[in-house]
DSSP file (Angstrom, degrees, kcal/mol; ACC not computed):
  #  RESIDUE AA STRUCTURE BP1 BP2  ACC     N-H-->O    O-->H-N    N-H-->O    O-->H-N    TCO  KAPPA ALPHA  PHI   PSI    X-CA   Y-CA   Z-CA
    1    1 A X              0   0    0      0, 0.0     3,-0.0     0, 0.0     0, 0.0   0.000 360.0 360.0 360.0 133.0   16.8   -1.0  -10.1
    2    2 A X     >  -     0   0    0      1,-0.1     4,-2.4     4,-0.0     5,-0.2  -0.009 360.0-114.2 -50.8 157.0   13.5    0.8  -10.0
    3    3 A X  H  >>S+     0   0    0      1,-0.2     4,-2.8     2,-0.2     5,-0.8   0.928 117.2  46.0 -58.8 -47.1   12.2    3.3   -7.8
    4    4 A X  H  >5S+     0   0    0      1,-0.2     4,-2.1     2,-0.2    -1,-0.2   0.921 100.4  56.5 -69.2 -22.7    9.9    1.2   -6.7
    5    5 A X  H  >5S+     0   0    0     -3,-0.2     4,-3.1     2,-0.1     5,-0.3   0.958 110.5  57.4 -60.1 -58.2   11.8   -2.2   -6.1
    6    6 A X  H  X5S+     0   0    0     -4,-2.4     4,-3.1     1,-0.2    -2,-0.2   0.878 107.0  47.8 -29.3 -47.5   14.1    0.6   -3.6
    7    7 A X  H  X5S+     0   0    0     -4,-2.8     4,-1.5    -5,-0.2     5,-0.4   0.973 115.8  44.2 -60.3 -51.7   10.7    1.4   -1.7
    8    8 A X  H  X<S+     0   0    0     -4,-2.1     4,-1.5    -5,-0.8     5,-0.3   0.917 115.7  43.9 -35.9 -70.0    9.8   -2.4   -1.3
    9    9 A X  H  < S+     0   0    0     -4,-3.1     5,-0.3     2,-0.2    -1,-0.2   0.812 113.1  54.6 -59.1 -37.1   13.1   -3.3   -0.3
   10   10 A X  H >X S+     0   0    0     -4,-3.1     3,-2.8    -5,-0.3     4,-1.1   0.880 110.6  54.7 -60.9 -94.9   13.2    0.2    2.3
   11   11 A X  H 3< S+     0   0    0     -4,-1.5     4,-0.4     1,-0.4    -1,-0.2   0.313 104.7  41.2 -39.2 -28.5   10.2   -1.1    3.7
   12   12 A X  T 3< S+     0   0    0     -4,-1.5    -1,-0.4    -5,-0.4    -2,-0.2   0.223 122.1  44.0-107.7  39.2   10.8   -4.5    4.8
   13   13 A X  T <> S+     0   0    0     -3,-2.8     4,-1.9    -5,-0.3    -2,-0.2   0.544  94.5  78.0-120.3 -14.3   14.1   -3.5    6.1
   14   14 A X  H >X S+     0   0    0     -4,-1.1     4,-3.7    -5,-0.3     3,-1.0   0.951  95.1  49.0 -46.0 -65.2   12.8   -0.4    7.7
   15   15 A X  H 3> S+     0   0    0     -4,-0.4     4,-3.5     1,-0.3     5,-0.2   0.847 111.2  48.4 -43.2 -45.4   11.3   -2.7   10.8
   16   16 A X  H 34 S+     0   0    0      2,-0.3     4,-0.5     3,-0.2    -1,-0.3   0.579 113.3  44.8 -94.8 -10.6   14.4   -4.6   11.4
   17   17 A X  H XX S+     0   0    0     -4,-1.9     3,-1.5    -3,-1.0     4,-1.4   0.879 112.9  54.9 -72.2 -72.9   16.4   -1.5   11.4
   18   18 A X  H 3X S+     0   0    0     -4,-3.7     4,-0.8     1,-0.3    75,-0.5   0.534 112.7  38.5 -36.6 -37.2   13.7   -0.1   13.6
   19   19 A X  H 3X S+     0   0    0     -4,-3.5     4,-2.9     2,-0.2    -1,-0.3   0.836 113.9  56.5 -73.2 -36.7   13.9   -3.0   16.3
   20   20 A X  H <> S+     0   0    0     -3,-1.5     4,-1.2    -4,-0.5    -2,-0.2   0.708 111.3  42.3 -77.3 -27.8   17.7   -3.0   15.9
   21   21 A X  H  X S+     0   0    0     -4,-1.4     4,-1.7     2,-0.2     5,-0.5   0.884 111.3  58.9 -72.3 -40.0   17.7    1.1   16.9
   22   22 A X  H  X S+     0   0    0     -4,-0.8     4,-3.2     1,-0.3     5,-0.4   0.932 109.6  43.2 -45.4 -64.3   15.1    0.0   19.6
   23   23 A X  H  X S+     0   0    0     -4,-2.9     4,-0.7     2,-0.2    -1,-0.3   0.894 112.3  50.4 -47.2 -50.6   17.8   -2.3   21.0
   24   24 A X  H >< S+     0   0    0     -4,-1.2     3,-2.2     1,-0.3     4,-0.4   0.932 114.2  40.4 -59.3 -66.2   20.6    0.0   20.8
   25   25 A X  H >X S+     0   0    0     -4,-1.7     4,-1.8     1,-0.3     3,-0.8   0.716 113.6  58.3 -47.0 -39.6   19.0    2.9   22.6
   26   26 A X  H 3< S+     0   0    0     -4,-3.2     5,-0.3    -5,-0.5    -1,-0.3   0.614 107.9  43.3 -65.0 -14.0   17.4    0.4   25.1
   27   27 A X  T << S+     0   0    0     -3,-2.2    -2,-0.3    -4,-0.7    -1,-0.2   0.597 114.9  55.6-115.2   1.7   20.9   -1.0   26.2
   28   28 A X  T <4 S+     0   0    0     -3,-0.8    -2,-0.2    -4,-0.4    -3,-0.2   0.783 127.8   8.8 -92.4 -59.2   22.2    3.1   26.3
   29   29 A X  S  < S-     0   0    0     -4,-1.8     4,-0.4     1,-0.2    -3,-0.1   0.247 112.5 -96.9-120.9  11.8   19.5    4.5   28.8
   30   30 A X        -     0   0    0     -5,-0.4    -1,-0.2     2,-0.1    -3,-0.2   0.080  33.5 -85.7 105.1 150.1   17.7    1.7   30.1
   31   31 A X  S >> S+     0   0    0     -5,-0.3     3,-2.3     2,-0.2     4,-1.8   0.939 117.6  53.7 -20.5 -80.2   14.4    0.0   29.3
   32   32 A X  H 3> S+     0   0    0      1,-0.3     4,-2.1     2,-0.2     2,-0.7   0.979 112.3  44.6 -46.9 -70.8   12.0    2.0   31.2
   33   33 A X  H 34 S+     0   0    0     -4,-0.4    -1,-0.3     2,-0.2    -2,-0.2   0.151 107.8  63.9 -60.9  28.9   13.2    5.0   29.7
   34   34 A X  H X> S+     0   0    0     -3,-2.3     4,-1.9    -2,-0.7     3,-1.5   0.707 107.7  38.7-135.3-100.0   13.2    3.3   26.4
   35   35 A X  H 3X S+     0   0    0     -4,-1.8     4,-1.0     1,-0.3    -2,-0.2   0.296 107.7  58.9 -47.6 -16.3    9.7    2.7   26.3
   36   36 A X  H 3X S+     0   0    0     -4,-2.1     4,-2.0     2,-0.2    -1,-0.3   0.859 111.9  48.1 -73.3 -37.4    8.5    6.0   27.8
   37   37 A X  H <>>S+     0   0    0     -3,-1.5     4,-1.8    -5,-0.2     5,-0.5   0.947 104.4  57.3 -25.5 -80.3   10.3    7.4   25.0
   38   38 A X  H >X5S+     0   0    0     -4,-1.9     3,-1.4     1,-0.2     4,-1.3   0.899 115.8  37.1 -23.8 -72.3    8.8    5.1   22.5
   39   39 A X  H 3X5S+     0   0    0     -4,-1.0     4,-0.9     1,-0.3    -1,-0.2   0.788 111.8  57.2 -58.1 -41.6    5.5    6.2   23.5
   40   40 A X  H 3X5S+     0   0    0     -4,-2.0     4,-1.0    -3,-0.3    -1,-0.3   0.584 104.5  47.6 -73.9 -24.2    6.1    9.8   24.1
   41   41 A X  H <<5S+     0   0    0     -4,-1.8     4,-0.3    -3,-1.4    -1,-0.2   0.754 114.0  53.1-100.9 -13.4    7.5   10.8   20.6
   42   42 A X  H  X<S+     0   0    0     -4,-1.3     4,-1.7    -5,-0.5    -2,-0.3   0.782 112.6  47.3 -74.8 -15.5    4.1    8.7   19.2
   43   43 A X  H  X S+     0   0    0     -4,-0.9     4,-1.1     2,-0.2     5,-0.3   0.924 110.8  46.7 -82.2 -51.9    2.0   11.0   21.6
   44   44 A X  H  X S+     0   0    0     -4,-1.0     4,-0.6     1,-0.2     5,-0.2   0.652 112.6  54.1 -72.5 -10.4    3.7   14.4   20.6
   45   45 A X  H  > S+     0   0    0     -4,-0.3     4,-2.0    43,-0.2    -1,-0.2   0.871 111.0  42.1 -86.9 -60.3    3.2   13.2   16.8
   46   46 A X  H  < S+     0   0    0     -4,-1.7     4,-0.5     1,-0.2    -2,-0.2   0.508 118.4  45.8 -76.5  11.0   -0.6   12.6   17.1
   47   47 A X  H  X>S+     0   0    0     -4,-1.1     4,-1.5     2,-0.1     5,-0.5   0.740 115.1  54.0-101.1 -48.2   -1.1   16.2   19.4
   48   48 A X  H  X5S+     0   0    0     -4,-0.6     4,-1.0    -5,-0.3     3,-0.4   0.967 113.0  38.9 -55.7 -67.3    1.2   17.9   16.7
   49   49 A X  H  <5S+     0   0    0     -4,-2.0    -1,-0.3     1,-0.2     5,-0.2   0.853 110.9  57.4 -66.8 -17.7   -0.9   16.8   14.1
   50   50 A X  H  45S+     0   0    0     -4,-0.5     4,-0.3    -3,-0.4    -1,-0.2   0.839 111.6  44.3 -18.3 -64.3   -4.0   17.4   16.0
   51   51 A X  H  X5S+     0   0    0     -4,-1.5     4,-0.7    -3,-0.4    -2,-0.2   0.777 131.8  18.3 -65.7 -72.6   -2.9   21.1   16.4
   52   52 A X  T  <<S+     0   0    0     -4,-1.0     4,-0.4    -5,-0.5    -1,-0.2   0.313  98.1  96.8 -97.7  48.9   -1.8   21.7   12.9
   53   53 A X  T >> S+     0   0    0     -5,-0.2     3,-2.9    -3,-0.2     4,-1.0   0.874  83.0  42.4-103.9 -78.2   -3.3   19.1   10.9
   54   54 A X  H 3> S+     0   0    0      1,-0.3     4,-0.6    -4,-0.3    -2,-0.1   0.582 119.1  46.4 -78.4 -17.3   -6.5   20.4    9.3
   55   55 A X  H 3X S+     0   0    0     -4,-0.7     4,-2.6     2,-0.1    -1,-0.3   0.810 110.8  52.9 -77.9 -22.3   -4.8   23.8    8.5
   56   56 A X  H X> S+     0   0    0     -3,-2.9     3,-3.1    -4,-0.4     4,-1.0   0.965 111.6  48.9 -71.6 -77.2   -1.7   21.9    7.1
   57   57 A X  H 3X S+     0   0    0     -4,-1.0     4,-3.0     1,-0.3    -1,-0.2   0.658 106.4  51.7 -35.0 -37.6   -4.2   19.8    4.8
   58   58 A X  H 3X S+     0   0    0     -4,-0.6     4,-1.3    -5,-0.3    -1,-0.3   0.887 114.1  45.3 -90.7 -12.2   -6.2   22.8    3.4
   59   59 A X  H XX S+     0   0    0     -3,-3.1     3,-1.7    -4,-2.6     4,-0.7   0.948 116.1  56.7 -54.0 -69.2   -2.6   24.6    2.3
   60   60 A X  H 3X S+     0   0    0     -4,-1.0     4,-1.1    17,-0.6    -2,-0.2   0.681 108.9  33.6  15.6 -81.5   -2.3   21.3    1.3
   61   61 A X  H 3X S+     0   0    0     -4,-3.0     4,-0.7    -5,-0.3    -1,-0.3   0.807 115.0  55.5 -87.9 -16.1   -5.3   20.8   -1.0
   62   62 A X  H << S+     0   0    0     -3,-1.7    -2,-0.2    -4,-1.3    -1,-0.2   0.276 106.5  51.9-111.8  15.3   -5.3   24.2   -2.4
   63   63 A X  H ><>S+     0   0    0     -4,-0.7     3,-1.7    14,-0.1     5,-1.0   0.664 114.1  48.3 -87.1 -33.1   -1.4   23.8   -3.6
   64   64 A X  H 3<5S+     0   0    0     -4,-1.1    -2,-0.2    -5,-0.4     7,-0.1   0.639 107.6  48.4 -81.8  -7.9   -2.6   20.7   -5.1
   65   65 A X  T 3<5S+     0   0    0     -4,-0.7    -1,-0.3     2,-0.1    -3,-0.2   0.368 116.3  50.2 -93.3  -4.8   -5.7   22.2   -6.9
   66   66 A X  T < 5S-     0   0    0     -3,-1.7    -3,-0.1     2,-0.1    -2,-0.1   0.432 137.6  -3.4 -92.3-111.2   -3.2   25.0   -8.2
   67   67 A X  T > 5S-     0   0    0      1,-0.2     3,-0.6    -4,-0.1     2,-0.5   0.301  89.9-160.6 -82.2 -22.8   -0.4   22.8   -9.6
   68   68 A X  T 3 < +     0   0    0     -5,-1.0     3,-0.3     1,-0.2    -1,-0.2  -0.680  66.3  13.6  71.3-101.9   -1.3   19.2   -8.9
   69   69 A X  T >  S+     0   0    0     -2,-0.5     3,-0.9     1,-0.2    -1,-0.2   0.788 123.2  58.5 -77.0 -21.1    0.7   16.6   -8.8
   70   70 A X  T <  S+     0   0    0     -3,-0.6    -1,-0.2     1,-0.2    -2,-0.2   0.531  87.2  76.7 -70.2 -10.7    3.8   18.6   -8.8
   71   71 A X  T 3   +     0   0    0     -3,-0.3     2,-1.5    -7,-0.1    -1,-0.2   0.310  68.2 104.4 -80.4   9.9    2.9   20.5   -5.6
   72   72 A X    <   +     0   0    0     -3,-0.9     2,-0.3    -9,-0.1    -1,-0.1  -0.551  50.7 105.1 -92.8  70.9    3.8   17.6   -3.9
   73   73 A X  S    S-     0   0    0     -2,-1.5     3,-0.5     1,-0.0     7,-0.1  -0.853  83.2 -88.6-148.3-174.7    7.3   18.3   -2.3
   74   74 A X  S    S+     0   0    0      1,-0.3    38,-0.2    -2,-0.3    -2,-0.1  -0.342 118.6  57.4-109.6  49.8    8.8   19.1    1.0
   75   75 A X        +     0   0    0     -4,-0.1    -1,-0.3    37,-0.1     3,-0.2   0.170  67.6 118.0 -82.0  -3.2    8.3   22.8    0.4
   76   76 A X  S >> S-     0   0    0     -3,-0.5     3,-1.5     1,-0.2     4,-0.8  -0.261  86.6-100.1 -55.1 133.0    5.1   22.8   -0.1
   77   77 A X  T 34 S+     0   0    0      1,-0.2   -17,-0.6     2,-0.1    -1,-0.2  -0.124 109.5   3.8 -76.8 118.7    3.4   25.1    2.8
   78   78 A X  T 3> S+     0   0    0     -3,-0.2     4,-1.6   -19,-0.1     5,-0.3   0.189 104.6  95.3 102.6 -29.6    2.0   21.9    5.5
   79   79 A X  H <> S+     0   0    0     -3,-1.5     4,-2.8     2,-0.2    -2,-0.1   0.965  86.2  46.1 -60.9 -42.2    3.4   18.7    3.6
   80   80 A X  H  X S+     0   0    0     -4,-0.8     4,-2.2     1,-0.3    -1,-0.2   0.829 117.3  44.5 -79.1 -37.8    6.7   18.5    5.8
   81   81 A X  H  4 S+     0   0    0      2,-0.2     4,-0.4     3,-0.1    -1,-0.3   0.716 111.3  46.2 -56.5 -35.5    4.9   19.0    8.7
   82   82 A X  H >X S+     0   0    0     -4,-1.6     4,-3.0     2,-0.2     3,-2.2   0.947 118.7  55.7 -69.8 -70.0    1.8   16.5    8.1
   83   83 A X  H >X S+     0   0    0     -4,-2.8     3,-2.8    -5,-0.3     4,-1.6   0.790 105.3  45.7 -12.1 -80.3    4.8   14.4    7.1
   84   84 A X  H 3< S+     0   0    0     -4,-2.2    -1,-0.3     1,-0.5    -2,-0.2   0.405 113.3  44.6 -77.6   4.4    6.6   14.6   10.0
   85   85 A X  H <> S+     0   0    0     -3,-2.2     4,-0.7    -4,-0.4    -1,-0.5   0.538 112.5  53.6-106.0  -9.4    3.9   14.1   12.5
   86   86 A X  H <X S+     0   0    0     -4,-3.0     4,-1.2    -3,-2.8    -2,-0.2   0.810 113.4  42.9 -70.9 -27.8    2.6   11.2   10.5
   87   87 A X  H  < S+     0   0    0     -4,-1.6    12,-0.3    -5,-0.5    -2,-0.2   0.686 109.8  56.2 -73.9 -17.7    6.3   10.0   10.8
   88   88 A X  H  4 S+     0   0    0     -3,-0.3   -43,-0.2    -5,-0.2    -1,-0.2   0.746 110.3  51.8 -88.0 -31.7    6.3   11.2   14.8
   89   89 A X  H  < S+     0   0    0     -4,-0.7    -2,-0.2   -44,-0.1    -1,-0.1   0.944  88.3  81.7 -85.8 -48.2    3.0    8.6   15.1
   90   90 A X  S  < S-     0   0    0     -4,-1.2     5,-0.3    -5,-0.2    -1,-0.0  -0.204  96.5-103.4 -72.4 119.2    4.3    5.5   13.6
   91   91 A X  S    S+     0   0    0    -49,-0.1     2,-0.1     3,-0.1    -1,-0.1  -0.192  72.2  78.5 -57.4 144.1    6.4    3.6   16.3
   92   92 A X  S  > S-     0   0    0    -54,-0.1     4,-0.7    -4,-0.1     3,-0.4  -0.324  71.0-110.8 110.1 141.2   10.0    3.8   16.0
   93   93 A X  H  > S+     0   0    0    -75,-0.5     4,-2.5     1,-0.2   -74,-0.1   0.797 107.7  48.2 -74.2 -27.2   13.0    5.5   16.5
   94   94 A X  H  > S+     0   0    0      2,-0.2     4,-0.9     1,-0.2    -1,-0.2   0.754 115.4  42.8 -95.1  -9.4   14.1    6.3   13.1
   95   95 A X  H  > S+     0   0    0     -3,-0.4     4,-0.7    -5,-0.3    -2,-0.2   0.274 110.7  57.2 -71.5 -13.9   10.8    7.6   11.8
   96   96 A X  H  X S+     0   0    0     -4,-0.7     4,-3.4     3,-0.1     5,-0.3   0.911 105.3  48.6 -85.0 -56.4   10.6    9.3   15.0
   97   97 A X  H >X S+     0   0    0     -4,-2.5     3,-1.2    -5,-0.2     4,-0.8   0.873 118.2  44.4 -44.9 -79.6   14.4   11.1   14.0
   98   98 A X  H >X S+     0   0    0     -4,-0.9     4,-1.7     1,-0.3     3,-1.5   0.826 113.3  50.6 -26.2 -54.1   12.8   12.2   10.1
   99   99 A X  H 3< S+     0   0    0     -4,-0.7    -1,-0.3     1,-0.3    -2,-0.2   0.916 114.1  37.1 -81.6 -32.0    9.7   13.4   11.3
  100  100 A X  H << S+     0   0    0     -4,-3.4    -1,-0.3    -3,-1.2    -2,-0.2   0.483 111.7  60.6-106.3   9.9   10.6   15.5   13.7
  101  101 A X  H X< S+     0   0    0     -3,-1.5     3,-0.7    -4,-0.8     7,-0.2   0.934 100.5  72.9 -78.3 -45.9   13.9   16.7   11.4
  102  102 A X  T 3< S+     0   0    0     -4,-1.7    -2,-0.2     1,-0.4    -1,-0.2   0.484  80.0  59.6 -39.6 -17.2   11.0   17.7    9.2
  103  103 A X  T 3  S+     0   0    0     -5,-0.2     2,-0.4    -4,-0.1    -1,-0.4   0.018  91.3  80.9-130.8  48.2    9.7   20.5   10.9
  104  104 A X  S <> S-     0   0    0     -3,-0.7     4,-1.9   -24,-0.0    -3,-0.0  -0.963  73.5-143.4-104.3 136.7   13.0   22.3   10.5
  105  105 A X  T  4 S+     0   0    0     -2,-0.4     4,-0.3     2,-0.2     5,-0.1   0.679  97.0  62.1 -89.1   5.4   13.5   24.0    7.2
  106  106 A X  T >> S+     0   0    0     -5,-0.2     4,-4.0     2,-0.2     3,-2.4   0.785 107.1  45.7 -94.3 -54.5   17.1   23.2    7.2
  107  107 A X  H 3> S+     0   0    0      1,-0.3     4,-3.4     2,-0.2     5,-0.2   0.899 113.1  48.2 -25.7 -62.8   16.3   19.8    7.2
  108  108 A X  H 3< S+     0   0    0     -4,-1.9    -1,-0.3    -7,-0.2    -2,-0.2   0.289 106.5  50.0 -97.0  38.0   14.0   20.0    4.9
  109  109 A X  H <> S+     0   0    0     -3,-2.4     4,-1.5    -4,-0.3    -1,-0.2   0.407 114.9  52.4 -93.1 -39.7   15.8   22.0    2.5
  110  110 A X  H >X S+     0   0    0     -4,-4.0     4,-1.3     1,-0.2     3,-1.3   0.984 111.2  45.6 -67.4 -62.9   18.7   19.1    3.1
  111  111 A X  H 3X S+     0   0    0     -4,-3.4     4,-2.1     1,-0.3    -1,-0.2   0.809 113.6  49.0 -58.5 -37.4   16.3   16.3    2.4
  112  112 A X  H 34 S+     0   0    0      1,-0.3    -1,-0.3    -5,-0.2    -2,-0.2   0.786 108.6  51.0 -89.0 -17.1   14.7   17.9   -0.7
  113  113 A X  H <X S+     0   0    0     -4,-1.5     4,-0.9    -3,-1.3    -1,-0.3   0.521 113.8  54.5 -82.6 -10.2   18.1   18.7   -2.4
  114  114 A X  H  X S+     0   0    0     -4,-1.3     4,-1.5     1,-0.2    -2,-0.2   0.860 101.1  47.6 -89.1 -23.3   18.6   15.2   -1.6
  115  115 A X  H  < S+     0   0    0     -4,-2.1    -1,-0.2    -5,-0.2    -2,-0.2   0.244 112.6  58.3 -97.0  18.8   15.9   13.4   -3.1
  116  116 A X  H  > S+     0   0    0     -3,-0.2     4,-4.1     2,-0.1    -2,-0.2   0.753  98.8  52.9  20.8 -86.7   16.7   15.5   -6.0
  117  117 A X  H  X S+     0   0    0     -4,-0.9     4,-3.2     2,-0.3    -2,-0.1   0.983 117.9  42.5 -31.6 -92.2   20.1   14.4   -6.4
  118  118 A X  H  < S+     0   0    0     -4,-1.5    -1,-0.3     1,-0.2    -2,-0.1   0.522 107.9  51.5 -29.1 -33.6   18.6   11.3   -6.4
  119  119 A X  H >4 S+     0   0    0      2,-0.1     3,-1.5     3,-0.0    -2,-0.3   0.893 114.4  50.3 -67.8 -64.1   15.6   11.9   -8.6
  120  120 A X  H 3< S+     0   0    0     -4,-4.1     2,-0.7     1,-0.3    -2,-0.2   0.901 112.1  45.5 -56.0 -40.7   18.6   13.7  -11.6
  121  121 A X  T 3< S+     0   0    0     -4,-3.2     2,-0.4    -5,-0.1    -1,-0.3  -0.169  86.3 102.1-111.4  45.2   21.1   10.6  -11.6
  122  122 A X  S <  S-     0   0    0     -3,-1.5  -120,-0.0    -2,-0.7    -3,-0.0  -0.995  91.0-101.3-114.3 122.3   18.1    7.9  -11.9
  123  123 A X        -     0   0    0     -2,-0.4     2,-0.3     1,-0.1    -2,-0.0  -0.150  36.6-128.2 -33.5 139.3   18.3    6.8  -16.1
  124  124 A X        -     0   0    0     -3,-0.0     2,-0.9     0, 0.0    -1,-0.1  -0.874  10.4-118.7-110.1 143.2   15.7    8.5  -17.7
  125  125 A X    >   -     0   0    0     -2,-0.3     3,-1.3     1,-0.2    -2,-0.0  -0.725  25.0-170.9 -80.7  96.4   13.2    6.3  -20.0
  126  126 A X  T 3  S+     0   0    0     -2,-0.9    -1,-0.2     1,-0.3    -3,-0.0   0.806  78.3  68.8 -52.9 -33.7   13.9    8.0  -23.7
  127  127 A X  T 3  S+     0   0    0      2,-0.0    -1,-0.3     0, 0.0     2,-0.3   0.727  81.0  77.9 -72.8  -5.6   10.6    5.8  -25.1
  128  128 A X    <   -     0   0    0     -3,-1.3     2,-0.4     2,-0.0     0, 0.0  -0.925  62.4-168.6-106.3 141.6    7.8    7.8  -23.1
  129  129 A X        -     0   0    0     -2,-0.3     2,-0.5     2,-0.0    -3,-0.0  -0.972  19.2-143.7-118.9 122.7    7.2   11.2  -25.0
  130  130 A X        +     0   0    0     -2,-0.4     2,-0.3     0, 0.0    -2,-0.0  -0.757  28.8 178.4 -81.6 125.8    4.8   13.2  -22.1
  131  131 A X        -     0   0    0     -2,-0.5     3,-0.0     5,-0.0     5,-0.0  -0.989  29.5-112.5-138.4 150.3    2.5   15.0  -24.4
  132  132 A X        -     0   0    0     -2,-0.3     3,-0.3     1,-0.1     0, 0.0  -0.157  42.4 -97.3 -49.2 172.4   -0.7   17.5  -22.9
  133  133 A X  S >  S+     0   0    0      1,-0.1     3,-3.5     2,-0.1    -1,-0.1   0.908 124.6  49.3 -39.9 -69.0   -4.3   16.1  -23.6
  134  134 A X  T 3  S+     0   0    0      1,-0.3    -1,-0.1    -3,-0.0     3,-0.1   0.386  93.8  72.2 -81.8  34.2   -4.5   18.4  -26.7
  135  135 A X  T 3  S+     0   0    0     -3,-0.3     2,-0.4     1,-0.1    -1,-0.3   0.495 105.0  27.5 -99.9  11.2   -1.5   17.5  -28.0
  136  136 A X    <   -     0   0    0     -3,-3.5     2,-0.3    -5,-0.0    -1,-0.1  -0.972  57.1-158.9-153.8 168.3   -2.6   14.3  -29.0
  137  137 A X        -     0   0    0     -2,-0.4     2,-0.8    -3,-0.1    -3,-0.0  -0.790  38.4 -85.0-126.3 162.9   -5.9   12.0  -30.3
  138  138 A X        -     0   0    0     -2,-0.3     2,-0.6     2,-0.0    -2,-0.0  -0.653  34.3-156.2 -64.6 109.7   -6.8    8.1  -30.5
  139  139 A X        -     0   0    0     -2,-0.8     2,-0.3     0, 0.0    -1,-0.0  -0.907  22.1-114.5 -96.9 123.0   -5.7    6.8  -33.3
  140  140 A X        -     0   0    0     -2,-0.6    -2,-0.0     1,-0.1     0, 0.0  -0.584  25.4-125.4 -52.4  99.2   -7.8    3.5  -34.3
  141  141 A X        +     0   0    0     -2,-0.3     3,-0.4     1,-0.2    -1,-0.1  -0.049  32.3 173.6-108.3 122.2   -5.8    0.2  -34.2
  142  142 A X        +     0   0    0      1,-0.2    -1,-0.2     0, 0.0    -2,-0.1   0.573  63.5  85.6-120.1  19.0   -6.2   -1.6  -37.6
  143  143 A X        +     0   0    0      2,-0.0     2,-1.0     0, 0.0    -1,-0.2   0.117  69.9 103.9 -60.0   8.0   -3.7   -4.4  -37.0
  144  144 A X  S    S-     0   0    0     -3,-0.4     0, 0.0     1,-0.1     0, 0.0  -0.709  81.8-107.4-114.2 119.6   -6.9   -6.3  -35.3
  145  145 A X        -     0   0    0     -2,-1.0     2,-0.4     1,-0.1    -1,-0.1   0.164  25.8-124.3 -20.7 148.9   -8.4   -9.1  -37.5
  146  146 A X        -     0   0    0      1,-0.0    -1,-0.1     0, 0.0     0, 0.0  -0.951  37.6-102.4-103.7 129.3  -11.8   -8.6  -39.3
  147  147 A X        -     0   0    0     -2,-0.4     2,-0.3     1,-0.0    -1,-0.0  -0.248  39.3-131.2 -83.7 153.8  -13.9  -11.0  -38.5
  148  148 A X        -     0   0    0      1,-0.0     2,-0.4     3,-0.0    -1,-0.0  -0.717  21.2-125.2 -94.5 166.6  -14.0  -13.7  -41.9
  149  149 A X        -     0   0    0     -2,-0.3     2,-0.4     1,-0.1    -1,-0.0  -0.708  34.1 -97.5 -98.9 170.7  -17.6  -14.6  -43.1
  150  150 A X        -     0   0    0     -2,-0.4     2,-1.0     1,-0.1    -1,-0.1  -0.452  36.8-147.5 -81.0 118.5  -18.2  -18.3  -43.3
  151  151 A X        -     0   0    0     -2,-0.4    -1,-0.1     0, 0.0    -3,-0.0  -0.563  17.5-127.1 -74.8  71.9  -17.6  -19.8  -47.1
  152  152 A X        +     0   0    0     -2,-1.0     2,-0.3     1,-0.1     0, 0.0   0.121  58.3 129.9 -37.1 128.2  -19.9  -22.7  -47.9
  153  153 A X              0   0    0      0, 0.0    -1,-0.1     0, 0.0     0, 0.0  -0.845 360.0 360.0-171.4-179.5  -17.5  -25.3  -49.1
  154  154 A X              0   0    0     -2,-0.3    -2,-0.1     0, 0.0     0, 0.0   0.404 360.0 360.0-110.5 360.0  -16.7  -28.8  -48.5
């Protein structure tokens, strides 16, 4: 199954794990303290990224004007942290656990050797050859019909 079916499927199951933690933790320490919680790890995500957000972002953009799309990993100085307070903001208790493993480096040393793992033992497509811009040109297609001109006939 594609990477991408995985995400779908992670994403509408995400919520219904996320109310199902909600429950558990609500029937361990009470309601009230359920919901101050709740609130409290979404405040301390949006002051975190407050505080370090606009420095995280210009490490940020100026890994991504060096290397580009490959500078996009959880060492890259400011991603794991912008992560993980973006992850601290969005309600729930199991984005709330990620985002705030995130702004450990053993964590995220575990988590990037994990999506790794995961990246190496996904089938690799043998038909796409990745070639630079100059290694290759447009070649014209001359399979496409010619238009015919019209034969006066009966």
């Amino acid at each position: 199954m594609s990477l991408v079916k995985w995400a779908f499927i992670g994403l509408l199951l995400l919520p219904a794990a996320e109310l199902v933690t909600f429950l558990v933790v609500a029937s361990a320490i009470g309601w009230f303290l359920t919901i101050v919680l709740f609130f409290a790890t979404s405040a301390v995500g949006a002051y975190l990224l407050r505080r370090t957000g606009r420095g995280d972002l210009d490490r940020l953009r100026v890994a991504f004007s060096q290397e580009g799309l490959r500078a996009i990993h959880l060492e890259t100085p400011g991603f794991a942290t912008m992560l993980g307070g973006i992850l601290l903001v969005i309600p729930g208790f199991i984005t709330d656990i990620l985002g705030a493993g995130l702004f450990f480096p053993a964590f995220r040393r575990w988590a990037g050797a994990a999506i790794g793992r995961a990246a190496r033992r996904r089938p690799q497509d043998t038909s796409v050859i990745d070639l630079e811009p100059g290694e290759w040109h447009q070649i014209p297609d001359k399979t496409k019909k010619r238009r015919r001109k019209p034969t006066g006939g009966t």
